[in-house]
C-alpha positions in Angstrom: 105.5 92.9 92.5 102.4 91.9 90.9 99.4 91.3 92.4 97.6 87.5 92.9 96.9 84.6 95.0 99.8 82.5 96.1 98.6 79.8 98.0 102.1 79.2 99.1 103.0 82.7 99.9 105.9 84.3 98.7 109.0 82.9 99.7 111.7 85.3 102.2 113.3 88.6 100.7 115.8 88.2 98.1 114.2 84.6 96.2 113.0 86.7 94.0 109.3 85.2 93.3 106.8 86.7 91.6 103.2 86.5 92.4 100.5 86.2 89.1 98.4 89.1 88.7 95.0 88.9 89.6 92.4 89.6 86.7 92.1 93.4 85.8 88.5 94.2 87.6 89.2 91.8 90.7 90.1 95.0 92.8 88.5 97.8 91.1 84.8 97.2 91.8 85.6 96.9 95.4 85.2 99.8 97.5 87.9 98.4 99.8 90.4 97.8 97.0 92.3 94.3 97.4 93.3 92.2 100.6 96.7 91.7 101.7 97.3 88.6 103.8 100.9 88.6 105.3 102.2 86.1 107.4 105.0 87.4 109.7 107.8 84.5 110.8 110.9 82.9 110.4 112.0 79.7 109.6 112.8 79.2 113.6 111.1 77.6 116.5 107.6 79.6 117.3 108.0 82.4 115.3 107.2 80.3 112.4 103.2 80.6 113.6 102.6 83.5 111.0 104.6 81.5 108.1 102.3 78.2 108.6 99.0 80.2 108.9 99.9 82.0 105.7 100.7 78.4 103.8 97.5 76.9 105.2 95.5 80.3 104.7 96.2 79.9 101.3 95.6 77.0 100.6 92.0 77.6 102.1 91.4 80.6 100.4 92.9 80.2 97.0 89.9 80.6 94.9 89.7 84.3 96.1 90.6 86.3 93.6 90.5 89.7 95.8 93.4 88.2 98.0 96.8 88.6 98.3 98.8 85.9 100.4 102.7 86.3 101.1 105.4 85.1 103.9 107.4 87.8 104.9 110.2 87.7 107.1 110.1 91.1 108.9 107.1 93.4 108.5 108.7 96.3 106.0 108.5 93.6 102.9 105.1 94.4 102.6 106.5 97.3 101.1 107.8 94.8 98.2 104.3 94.6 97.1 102.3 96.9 94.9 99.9 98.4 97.5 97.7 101.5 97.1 95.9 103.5 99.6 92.6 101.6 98.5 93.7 98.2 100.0 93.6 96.2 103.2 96.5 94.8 105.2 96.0 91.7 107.8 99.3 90.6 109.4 99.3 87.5 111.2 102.1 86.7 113.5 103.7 84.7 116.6 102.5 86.8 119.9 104.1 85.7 123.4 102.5 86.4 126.9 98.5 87.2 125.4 97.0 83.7 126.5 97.2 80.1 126.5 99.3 78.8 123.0 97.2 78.3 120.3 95.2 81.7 121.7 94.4 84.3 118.3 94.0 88.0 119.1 92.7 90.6 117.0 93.8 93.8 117.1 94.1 97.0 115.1 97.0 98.5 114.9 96.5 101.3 118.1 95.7 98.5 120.2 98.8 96.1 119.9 100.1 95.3 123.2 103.2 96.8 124.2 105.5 93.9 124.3 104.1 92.4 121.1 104.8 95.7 119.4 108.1 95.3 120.8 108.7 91.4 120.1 109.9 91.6 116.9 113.2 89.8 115.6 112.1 91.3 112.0 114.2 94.4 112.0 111.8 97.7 112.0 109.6 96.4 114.5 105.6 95.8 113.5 104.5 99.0 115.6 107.3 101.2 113.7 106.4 99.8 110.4 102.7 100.4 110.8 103.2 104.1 111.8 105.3 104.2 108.7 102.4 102.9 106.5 100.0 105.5 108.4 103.0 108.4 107.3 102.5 107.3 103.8 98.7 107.1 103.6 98.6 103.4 102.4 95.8 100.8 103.4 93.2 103.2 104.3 90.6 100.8 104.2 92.1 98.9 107.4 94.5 97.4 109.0 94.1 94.3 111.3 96.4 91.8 113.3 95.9 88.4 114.2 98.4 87.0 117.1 98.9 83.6 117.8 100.0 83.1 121.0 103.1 80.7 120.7 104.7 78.1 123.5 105.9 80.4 126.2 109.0 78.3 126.0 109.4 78.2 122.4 113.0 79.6 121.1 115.2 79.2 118.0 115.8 75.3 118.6 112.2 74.5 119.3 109.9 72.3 116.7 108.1 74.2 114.5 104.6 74.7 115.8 101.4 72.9 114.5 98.0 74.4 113.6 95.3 72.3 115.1 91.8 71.8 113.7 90.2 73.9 116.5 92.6 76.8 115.8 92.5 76.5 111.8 89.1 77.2 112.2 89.1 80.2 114.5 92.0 81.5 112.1 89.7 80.6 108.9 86.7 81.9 110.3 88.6 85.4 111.4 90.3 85.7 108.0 86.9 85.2 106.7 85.2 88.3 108.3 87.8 90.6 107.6 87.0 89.7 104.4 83.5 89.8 103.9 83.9 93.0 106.3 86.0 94.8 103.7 
C-alpha cells in the first residue's frame, strides 16, 4: 500500500483502503526513513485502547508528512504496508497487569513483558511477529511499543475505553519523542 497520513487509520484487513502517498522527498532526506504508527486492537471491549490512540494520534499529528498512521487488527498487517529497512515502527496497544488503567509503557521490543508478548488475540502473537520483522531486516532504525494498560476487568462485552486528557498527553508527548528521536 502506499505510503501517507491517514488521520483515521486504515480500517481492519480486507476493506481494502488505500492510504495517499506522502510527497516524494518526505522520507528520503531522513536518515531514519519514514515512521510507522500502528495501533493494535479490535473492535471489542479494552482491546480497542490501540484503535482509539491511533484515531486520536492522527488526528493530532496529521500535518506530519513523515508519518504513517494505520489500525491493524493483529500485528502481521503491518506487513500490508510498503516498509523498507530504512523506517521506524511504533505499535501501540492494550497491555493487562503493567499498572493502574490508563498506565503507558514503553518498551523495545526485547523488553516486552512476558504475558503481554503472550496477550495477543491477533493471531501471530506481537513477540512472534517482531522476531519475524528482525528475520527480514526491516525497521532498522527502531522499533518501540507503547502499552496502555486497560481495565483489569475489561472483556469482549465491556464499553469501549476512553482516552482522558491526562493520558492523551503522555501518549502525545511519547509519540512526539520517538519522533523527533528518529
Amino acid at each position: 500500500m502506499p505510503r501517507g497520513n491517514n488521520p483515521h487509520g486504515s480500517e481492519p484487513r480486507g476493506t481494502g483502503q488505500e492510504m495517499a502517498a506522502p510527497p516524494p522527498d518526505a522520507t528520503e532526506s531522513r536518515p531514519g526513513g519514514h515512521a510507522y504508527l500502528f495501533g493494535l486492537g479490535s473492535p471489542h471491549g479494552g482491546d480497542r485502547l490501540g484503535w482509539l490512540a491511533a484515531e486520536w494520534l492522527g488526528d493530532a499529528l496529521r500535518e506530519r508528512d513523515d508519518l504513517t498512521v494505520a489500525r491493524l487488527d493483529q500485528p502481521v498487517d503491518l506487513f500490508l504496508h510498503a516498509v523498507t529497512p530504512r523506517d521506524r515502527l511504533l505499535l501501540v496497544d492494550a497491555m493487562r497487569g503493567q499498572g493502574p488503567p490508563g498506565t503507558l509503557k514503553v518498551f523495545a521490543p526485547a523488553e516486552l513483558p512476558n504475558a503481554a508478548a503472550r496477550l495477543s488475540s491477533h493471531g501471530l502473537d506481537l513477540a512472534s511477529t517482531l522476531a519475524l520483522v528482525e528475520a527480514l531486516g526491516l525497521f532498522r532504525a527502531g522499533i518501540r511499543i507503547i502499552g496502555i494498560e486497560m481495565p483489569a476487568a475489561a472483556g469482549p462485552e465491556t464499553p469501549p475505553p476512553r482516552l482522558d486528557a491526562a493520558q492523551a498527553r503522555r501518549l502525545h508527548a511519547a509519540v512526539l519523542g520517538w519522533l523527533d528521536a528518529g
